[in-house]
N, C-alpha and C positions, 0 to 999 in steps of 0.2 A: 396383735389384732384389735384390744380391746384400745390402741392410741388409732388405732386410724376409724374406730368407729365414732370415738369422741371427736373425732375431725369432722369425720362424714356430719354428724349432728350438730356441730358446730358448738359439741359440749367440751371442757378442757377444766384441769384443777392443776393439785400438784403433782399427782402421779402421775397425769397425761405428761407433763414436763419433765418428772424424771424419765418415764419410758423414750423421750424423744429425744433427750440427753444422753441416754444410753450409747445409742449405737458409736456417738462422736467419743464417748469416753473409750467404747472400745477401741474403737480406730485408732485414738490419740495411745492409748495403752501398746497399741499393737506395733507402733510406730517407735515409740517412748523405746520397746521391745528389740527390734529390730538394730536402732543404732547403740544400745548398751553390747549388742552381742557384735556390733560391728567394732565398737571400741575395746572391746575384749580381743578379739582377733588382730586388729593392729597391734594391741600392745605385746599380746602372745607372739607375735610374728618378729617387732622389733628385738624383745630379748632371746629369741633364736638366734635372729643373725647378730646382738652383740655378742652373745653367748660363744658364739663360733671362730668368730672374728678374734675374740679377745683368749681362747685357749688354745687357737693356733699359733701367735706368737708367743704363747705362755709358754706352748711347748717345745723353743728352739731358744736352745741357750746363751747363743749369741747378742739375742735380744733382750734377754734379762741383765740381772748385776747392777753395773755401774753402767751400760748405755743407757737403760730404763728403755727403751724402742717400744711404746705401747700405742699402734695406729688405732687402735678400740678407741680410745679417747675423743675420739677426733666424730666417731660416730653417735653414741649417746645426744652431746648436746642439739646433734644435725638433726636427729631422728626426733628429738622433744621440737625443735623448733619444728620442722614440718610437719608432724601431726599430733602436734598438743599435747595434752596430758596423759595419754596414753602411749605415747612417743617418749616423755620423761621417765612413766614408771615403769612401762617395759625393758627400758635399757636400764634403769637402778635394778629392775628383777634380776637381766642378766646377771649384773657386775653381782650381787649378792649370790647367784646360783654359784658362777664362779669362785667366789671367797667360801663359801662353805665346803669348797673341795679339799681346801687347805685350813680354814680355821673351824673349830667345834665352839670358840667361846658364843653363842649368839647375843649378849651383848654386846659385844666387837661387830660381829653382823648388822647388827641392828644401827652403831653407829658407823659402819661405811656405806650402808645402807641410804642413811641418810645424806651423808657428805654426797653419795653418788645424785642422791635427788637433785641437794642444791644444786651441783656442778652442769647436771643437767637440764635442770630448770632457770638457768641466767639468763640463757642466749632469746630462750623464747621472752622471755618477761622484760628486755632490755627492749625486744623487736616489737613488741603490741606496744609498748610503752612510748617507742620511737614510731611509729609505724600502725597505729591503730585498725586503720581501714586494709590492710593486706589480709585478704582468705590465706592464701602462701607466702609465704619469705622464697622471695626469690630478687637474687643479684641484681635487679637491672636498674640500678642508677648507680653514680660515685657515692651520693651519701649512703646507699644498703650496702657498699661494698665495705663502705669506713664503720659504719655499726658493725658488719658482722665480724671486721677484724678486732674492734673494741668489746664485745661481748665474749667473741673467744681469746682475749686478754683478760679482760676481768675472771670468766670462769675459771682459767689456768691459774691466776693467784688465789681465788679463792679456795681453790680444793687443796692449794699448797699450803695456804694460813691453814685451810682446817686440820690437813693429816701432821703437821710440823707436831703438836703436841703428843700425838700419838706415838710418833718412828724417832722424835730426836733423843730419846736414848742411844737407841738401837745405831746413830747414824756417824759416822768417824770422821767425816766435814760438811761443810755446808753446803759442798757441791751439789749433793744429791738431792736437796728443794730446789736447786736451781735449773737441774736439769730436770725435773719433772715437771715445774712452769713451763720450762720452753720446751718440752714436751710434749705437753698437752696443747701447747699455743700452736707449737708446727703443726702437729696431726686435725687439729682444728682447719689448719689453711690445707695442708694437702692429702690430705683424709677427705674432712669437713667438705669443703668447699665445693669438689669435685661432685663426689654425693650430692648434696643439695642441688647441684645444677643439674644431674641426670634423674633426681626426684622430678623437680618443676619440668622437665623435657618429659617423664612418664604422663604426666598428670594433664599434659596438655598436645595428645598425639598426631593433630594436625597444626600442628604450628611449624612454619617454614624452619625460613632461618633464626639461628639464635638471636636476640639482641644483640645490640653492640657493646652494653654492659656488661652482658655476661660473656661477650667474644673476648672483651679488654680483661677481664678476672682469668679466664680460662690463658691468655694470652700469657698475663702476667705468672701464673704457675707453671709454666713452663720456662720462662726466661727465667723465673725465678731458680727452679729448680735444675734448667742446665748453668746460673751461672754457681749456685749453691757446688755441683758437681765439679766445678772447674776448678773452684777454690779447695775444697776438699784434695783433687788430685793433685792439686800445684803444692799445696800446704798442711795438709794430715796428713796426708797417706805415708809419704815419706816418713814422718816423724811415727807413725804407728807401728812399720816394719822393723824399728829400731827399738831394742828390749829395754822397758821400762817398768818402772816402777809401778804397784798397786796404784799408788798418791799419784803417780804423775798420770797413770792411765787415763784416771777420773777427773782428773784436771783437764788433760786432753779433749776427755769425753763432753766436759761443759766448755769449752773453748767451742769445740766443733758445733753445740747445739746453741750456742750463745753468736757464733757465726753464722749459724744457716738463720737464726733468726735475725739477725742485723740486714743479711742480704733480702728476705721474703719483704720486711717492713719497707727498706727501701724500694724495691720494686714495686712493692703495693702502695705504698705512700704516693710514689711517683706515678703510677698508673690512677690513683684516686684524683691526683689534681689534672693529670692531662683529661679524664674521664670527665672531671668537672666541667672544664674549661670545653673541653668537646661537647658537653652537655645543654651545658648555654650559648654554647654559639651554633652547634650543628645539629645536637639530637634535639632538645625541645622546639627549636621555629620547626625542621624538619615533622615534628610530632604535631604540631600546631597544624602546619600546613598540610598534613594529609590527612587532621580529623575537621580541618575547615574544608576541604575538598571533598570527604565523605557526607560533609553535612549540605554541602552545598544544594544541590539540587531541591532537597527538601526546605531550607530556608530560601531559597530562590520564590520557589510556591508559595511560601508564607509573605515574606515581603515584598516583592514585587518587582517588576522590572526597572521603574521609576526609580526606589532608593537602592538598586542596584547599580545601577549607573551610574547613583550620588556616593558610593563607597559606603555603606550601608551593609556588605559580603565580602568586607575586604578581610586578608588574616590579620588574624591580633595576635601579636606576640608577646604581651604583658614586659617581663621583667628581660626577657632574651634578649641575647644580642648579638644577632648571627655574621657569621662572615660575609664579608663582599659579596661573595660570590652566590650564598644564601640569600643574601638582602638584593641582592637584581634577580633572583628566581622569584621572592616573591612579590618582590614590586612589578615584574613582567607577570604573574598571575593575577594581581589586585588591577591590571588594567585592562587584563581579560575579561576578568570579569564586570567590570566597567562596560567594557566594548560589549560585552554580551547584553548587558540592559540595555544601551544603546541600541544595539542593533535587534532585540527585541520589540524595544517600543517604534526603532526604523521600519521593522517586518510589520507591527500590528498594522502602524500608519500607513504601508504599503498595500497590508488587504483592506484597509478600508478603502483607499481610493482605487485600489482594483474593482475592489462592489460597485465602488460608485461610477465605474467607468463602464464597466460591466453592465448596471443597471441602464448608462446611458445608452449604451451599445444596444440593449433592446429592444430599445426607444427607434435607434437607429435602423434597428434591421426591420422593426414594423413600419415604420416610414418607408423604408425603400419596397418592403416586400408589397404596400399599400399604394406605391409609387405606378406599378404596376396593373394590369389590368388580372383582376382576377374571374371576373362577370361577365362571360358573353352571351348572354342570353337577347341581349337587346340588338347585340352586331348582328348573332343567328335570324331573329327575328325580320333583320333590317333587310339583309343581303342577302339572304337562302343560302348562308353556308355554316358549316361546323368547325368551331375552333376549339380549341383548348392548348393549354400551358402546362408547365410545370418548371421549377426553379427552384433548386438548393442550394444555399453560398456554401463554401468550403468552411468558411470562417463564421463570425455573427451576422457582419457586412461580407457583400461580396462585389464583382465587379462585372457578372454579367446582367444582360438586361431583355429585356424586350417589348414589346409595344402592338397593340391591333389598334388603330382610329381610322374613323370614316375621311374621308378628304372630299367627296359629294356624296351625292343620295345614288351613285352608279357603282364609286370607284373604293375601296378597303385596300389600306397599308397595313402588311405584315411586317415587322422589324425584329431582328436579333442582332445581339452586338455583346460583345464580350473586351472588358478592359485588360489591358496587359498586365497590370498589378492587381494584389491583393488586397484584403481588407479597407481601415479605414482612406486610405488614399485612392485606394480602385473606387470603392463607394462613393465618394463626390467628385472625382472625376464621371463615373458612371451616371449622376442625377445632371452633372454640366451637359454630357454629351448626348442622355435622353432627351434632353429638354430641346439640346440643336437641329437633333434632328427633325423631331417631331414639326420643331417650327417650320426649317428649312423645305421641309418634304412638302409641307401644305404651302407653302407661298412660292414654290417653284414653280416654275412652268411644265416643270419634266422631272421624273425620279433622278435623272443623272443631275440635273445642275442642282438640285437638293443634295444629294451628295457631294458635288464641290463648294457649295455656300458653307457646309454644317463643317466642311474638312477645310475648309479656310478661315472660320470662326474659330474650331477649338487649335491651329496650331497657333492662335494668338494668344498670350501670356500664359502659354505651357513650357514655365521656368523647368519643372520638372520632366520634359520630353516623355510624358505620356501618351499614348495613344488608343483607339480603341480599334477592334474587327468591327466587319457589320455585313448584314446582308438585308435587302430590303425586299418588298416585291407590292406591287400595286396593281390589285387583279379588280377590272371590269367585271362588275356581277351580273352583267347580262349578256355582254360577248363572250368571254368566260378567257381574255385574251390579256394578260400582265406584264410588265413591266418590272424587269429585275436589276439590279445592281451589287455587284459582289466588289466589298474594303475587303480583300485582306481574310474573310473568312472562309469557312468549312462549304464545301459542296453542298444543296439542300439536295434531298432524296426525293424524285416525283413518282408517285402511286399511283399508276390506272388503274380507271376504274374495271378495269379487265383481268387487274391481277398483276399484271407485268409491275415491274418496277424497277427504277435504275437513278444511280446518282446523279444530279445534271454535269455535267461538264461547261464550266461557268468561267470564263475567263476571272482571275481575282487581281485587284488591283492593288494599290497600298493601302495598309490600314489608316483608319481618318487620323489627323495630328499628326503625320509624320510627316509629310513634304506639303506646303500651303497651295504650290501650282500643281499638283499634280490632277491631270484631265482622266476623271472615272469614264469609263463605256459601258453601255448600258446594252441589256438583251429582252430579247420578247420569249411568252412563253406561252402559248396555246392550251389551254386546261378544255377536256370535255367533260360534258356532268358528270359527277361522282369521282372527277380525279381527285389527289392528295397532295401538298406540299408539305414536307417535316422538313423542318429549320432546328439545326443544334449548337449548340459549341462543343467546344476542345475538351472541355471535363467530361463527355460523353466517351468518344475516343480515346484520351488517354487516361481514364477511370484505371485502377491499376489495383491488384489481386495481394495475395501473401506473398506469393511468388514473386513479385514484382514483375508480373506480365499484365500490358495494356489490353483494355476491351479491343479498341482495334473498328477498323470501318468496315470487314468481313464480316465481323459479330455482330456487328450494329446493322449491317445490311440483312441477314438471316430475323433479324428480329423485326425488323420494319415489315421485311415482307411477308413473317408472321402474323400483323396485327391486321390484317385483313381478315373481317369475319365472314363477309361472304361475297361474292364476284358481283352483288350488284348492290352496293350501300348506297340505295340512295335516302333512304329513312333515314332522318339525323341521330336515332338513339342509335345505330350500325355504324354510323359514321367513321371512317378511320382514321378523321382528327378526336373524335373521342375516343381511342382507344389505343392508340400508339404511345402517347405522351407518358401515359399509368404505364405500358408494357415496355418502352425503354427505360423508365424509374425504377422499374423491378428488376431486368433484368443485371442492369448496373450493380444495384447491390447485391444479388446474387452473386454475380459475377464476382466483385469486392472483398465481399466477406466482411461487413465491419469494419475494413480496415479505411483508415483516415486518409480521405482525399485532399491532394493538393492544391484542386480549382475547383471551380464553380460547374456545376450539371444543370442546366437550360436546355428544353424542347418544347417546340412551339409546331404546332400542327393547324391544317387548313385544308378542309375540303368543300369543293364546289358543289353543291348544292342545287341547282338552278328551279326556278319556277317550280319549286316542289309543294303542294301541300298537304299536309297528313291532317285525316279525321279518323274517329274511334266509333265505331257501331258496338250494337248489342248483335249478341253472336243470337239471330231473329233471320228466320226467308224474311221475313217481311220486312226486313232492313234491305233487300239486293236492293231494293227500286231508288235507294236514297244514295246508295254506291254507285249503283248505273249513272245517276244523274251528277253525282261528283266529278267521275272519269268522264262524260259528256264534255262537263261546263270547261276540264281543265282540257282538253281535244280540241274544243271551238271548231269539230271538221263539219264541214258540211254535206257530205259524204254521207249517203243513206247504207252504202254496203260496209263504208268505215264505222259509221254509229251502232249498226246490226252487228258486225265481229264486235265490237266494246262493249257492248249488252250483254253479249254471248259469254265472252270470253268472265265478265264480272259476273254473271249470273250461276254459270258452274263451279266458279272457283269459290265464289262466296258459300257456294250450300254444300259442296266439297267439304269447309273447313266445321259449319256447322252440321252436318250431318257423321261425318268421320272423324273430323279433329275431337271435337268436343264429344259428339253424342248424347247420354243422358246429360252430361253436366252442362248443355247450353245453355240454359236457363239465366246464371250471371255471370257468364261470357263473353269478351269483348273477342273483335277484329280489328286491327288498326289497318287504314289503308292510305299508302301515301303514293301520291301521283304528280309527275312534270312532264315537260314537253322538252325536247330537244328540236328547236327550230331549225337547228343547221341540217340535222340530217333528218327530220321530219319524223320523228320517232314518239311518241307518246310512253312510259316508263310507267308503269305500275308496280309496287310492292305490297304484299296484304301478309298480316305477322301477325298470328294467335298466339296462345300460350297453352294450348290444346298439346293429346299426345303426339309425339312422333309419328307423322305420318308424311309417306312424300306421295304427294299425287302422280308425279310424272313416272313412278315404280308400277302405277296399275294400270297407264297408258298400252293399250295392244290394237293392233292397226285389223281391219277385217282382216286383209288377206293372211295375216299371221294365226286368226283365230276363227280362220275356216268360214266367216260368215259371219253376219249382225247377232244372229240367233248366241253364238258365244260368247260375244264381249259380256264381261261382268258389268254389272250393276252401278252405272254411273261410268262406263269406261267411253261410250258413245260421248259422253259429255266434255271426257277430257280428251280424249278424239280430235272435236272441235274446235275445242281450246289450243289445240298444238297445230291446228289448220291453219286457222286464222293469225297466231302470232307468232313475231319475227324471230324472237329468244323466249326460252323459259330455261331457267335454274330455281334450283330448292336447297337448302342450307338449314341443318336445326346448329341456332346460337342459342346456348345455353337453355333454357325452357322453351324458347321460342321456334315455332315454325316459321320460316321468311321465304315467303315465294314471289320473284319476280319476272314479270313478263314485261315486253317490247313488244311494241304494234305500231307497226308501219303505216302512218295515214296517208288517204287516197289520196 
C-alpha cells in the first residue's frame, strides 16, 4: 500500500524500490522453486526406471557370469544425455541403490558411484560440446548419428579403464574388460539408441513422420541386429551346444560380443556415409527447399515483384549438392518463381491499363449517353407533344440508340435503333449509324428513301458486316398523321387515348447494313389527340430473370397498358410518354432481379399532345372569369349557345373544386387547367387537376327525376346537372394527390 501511495505522490526512495522489487523476487523465487522440484522428479523418476531395469536382469542368471548381459547400461548414459544432470545423477542413484544390495563397504559405493557419474555423464558432454545449440539430442543427421556411436565408445572404455583396477584381481583373463566394453558399447546402440528415439518422439507429440535420420538409425538396428542373429545362428550356436570349457565358454562369450559389435559398427558406419551422402545431396536442398518455400510468401512481401523476377527468391543451397533429379525440381521452382514476379508485375501492368481503359470507357459512355437527347422540353414546347427516353447499355458502351429532331416547324422524327453487337464495337458503329441516319432522314424527300440512303451509306466499308435494327416515325404535329418505317426492329405499341392499346402490326424489313439494294416500305399511322407511341428494343423483351425466363412481349404489353394514368392525358404532366418509359425500367428489373443483362434496355415514348395549353389559377371564384375566357380564346366558336355551355360548364367545375375540393384550405391553392381543340372531330378537351382531397364530382351528379324534384337535388348537384347536359364526355381519375377531371364539348 505504502509503494503505490509513493507512486500516486510521485514520492519514491529505497524502500519504495525494494517494495517494487519484491513481488518479481517472489515470482523469480517461485519459479527458481518450481523447476528444482521438477529436476528432483526427473532424476527420482530416471533412477526408478534404472533401478528396475538393471535388477531384473541381475535377477536371471543366465545374464550374469561370463556373458555380463547388462541392457541397464545402455540406459544411464541415454537418460543423462536427454535430460541433463538430473538424467546423469538419477541413473548414478540407481546404479548405487543397486550396489548397496550387495556391497556394505560404502567407500566402494562411493567409488562406483562415481565411476557411474563419469560413464553417465560423457555421452552428454561429448554432445553439448559437438552440438552446442541442440535443447534435445536427437538422431537426425549422419554426423549426431557418428557422435552418438563415438560417445558411447568412449563411455564403454572409460568405465572399463576405471573398474580394470578394482576387479583385476578378482578377474581369471582379460576377456572379462573386454566383454564389458563391448557390452556397454552394444547396449548403448541397442538399448541406447532405441530410447533416445522414442524420448524425442514423446517430447514432441505432433510430429508426423520420423525423420529420415532417424528412419536410417532405426533401419540400421534392425539389419544390424537380424544380421547379428544370423551370424550367431550360422556360427555360436552350434559351438555353444557342444560342452566346453569354463576358458573356452568366455572366450566364446567375447567372440560373440566382439562380433555383434563388428557387425553393428559396420552397418552403422555404413549407414552413416550413405546418410551423409543422402544428406547433401537429398535431405539439406530438400531442407533448403521447403524452408525457402515456407519463407516465400513473406519474403515475396518484403522484396518485391521486380527482384523477384530478377532471382532475388531463388533457393540457395550453400555447400549441397543435390541429385539430378533434385537440381531440376529446384531449377523448375527458381523459375516459378521468376514467372511469378513476372507475371505479377504482367498483372499489375494489366490493372493499370484496365483503369485506364476503364477510365476511358467512361469517358466513352458519357459521350454516347450525351450523344443522345436527354432534354425535351424545348421539342414539348415546340410541337405539343410529350416525350421521354430512357436507356441502359448492358456494358459501359452499348449499341442501342435513339433520337427525337425537328425536320420543320410541323413535322418531329422519332428514332430507335439497336446494333447487333456489343460494347466497344456496337458503340462506334452505333455513333456511325446515328449520325446517317439522322442526316439521311432530314435531306430525304420521304422517311422511306431516308432509310434506303442511310442503309446504303453504312453497308459501305462494313469490313466487319455489322448492322443495325431501326424503327423511325415522322408525325405531323398538326394533322396528327405519321409516317413509319420498320429495319429489322420490334413492333412499337400504339396507346389510345381511350385506353385501348395494341402492338402495331408493321411490316419489318432488313436491318440497315445488311443488303445495300434492299427497297424499305414505308406505312402511315393516324394518331388522335392524346394517342401514344412506345418504341423499344430487344433488351426489353428478352430482359431474363434467375430462372432464366425472358420478360416477354405479354409482360411488356400488361405493363404498357398499365401506364395509363387516366382515360383522358391530355395534360403533359399525365402524359403517357411520361410515364411508361420510368414504368417499363422498373418493371424489368423487378422482373430481373439484379441479375446481369446481356443487351442494352432502350424505350422511347411519344404522345400527341395537339393545340393544348395549360394555365395555373389560384384556387379564387374570382379566378372562374379568367378560366372562362382561356376555354373561350382556345374554342374560337362563335356560337353564343356553344360559348354559354363553356361558361357554364367552367364555371361549376371551377367552384366545384374550390368550394369542395379544397374548402377551408383554398386560400394557397392552385387549379391547373389545360385545354385543346380537336379540329377533326370538332371537339374542344378540357382538363382541370387540383391537389385538393378526393372528391369525384360526377359521384354527386342525380338527375330530377331520380331525386323526386329540384327541391332534392343536393347543394351544387343542379350545377353538375348542367354540366353533364351540356358535354359530350366527362371522366374523373385521383393520380396520386391529384384530382384530374376531364370533359369534351362538342362545338356548334
Amino acid at each position: 500500500m505504502c509503494a503505490r501511495r509513493g507512486r500516486a505522490d510521485g514520492r519514491g526512495g529505497e524502500g519504495e524500490d525494494a517494495a517494487r522489487a519484491r513481488p518479481g523476487a517472489i515470482r523469480a523465487g517461485a519459479v527458481a522453486g518450481k523447476s528444482t522440484l521438477r529436476r528432483v522428479a526427473v532424476g527420482a523418476a530416471c533412477a526408478v526406471v534404472y533401478l528396475v531395469v538393471l535388477e531384473a536382469f541381475l535377477a536371471v542368471p543366465a545374464f550374469n557370469g561370463a556373458t555380463q548381459i547388462r541392457p541397464a547400461s545402455g540406459l544411464g548414459p541415454v537418460l543423462g544425455l536427454f535430460f541433463g544432470a538430473p538424467g546423469v545423477v538419477g541413473s548414478a542413484a540407481g546404479n548405487l541403490l543397486s550396489d548397496a544390495l550387495r556391497e556394505s563397504d560404502p567407500v566402494v559405493l562411493l567409488e562406483y558411484f562415481a565411476i557411474q557419474l563419469i560413464y553417465d555423464a560423457i555421452p552428454l558432454l561429448l554432445w553439448h560440446w559437438c552440438f552446442p545449440r541442440d535443447e534435445h539430442p536427437a538422431l537426425s543427421s549422419a554426423s549426431r548419428i557418428a557422435v552418438y556411436l563415438f560417445s558411447a565408445f568412449i563411455a564403454s572404455l572409460a568405465v572399463t579403464l576405471l573398474l580394470v583396477p578394482f576387479e583385476f584381481d578378482s578377474m581369471q583373463a582379460l576377456n572379462i574388460h573386454v566383454v564389458r566394453l563391448l557390452n556397454n558399447f552394444l547396449a548403448l546402440i541397442y538399448v541406447g539408441m532405441p530410447t533416445l528415439l522414442l524420448l524425442n518422439r514423446l517430447s514432441l507429440p505432433h510430429q508426423g513422420t520420423l525423420p529420415l535420420p532417424q528412419r536410417v538409425a532405426l533401419l540400421s538396428l534392425v539389419m544390424a541386429a537380424l544380421a547379428s542373429a544370423t551370424c550367431l545362428l550360422a556360427f555360436v550356436v552350434p559351438q555353444a551346444l557342444q560342452a566346453v570349457s569354463p576358458e573356452r565358454f568366455a572366450s566364446l562369450v567375447a567372440s560373440v560380443y566382439l562380433m555383434l559389435s563388428v557387425v553393428t559398427v559396420c552397418f552403422f558406419g555404413g549407414a552413416c556415409l550413405l546418410l551423409r551422402a543422402v544428406d547433401r545431396s537429398l535431405v539439406r536442398p530438400l531442407d533448403a527447399f521447403a524452408a525457402s518455400a515456407r519463407e516465400f510468401p513473406e519474403r515475396f512481401k518484403r522484396v518485391g515483384a521486380a527482384r523477384a523476377a530478377a532471382g532475388a527468391l531463388d533457393v540457395e543451397l550453400d555447400e549441397a549438392k543435390p541429385l539430378p533429379e533434385i537440381a531440376q525440381l529446384i531449377d523448375a521452382s527458381n523459375a516459378m518463381r521468376r514467372n511469378l514476379g513476372e507475371n505479377v508485375l504482367a498483372a499489375r501492368a494489366a490493372d493499370r491499363e484496365r483503369a485506364h481503359v476503364a477510365a476511358e470507357l467512361d469517358v466513352a459512355a458519357s459521350i454516347q449517353l450525351s450523344s443522345v437527347p436527354r432534354d425535351f422540353a424545348d421539342i414539348e414546347r415546340r410541337y405539343a407533344v410529350a416525350v421521354d427516353a430512357r436507356m441502359q447499355p448492358a456494358r459501359e458502351v452499348g449499341g442501342d440508340f435513339y433520337d427525337v429532331f425537328s425536320l420543320d416547324d410541323t413535322r418531329l422524327c422519332v428514332l430507335i435503333a439497336d446494333v447487333s453487337d456489343k460494347g466497344v464495337p456496337a458503340a462506334l458503329f452505333m455513333m456511325r449509324s446515328m449520325a446517317e441516319l439522322r442526316e439521311c432522314i432530314r435531306t430525304a424527300p420521304s422517311l422511306v428513301e431516308g432509310f434506303i440512303d442511310a442503309n446504303r451509306r453504312l453497308c459501305e466499308q462494313n469490313a466487319s458486316m455489322q448492322f443495325v435494327t431501326a424503327f423511325a416515325l415522322v408525325l405531323d404535329c398538326v394533322t396528327g398523321v405519321a409516317a413509319i418505317v420498320n429495319a429489322g426492329h420490334n413492333p412499337p405499341w400504339l396507346q389510345r387515348a381511350d385506353g385501348a392499346g395494341e402492338f402495331l402490326s408493321v411490316s419489318p424489313g432488313l436491318p440497315l447494313g445488311a443488303w445495300d439494294d434492299f427497297e424499305y416500305e414505308g406505312a402511315t399511322l393516324v394518331l388522335m389527340p392524346g394517342d401514344s407511341v412506345a418504341l423499344y428494343t430487344d433488351g426489353v423483351t428478352e430482359a431474363r430473370n434467375a430462372a432464366d425466363d425472358m420478360f416477354g412481349s405479354e409482360r411488356l404489353s400488361r405493363v404498357l397498358a398499365s401506364s395509363v394514368l387516366c382515360p383522358s392525358p391530355f395534360a403533359a404532366r399525365n402524359a403517357f410518354a411520361h410515364t411508361v418509359c420510368r414504368e417499363v425500367e422498373r418493371a424489368v428489373h423487378e422482373f430481373s432481379e439484379d441479375v446481369e443483362q446481356s443487351d442494352d434496355l432502350t424505350v422511347v415514348a411519344l404522345t400527341w399532345l395537339p393545340m393544348m395549353e395549360t394555365r395555373e389559377f389560384f384556387a379564387d371564384i374570382a379566378q372562374c372569369t379568367a378560366a372562362q375566357e382561356l376555354i373561350r380564346g382556345v374554342a374560337q366558336s362563335e356560337d353564343t349557345a356553344t360559348n354559354y355551355a363553356l361558361d357554364v360548364i367552367v364555371e361549376e367545375l371551377f367552384a366545384n373544386i374550390v368550394l369542395h375540393g379544397y374548402g377551408e384550405d383554398a386560400e394557397s391553392a392552385t387549379i391547373e387547367l389545360a385545354a385543346g381543340v380537336d379540329a377533326k372531330r370538332g371537339i374542344v378537351h378540357m382538363v382541370f387537376q387540383d391537389e385538393g382531397m378526393a372528391f369525384d364530382p360526377l359521384a354527386h351528379v342525380v338527375s330530377p327525376i331520380e331525386g323526386g324534384g329540384d327541391d332534392d337535388l343536393q347543394v351544387g348537384g343542379m350545377g353538375l346537372l348542367m354540366v353533364r347536359t351540356y358535354a359530350e364526355a366527362l371522366q374523373y381519375a385521383r393520380v396520386g394527390a391529384h384530382n384530374v377531371l376531364h370533359v369534351a364539348k362538342r362545338l356548334g
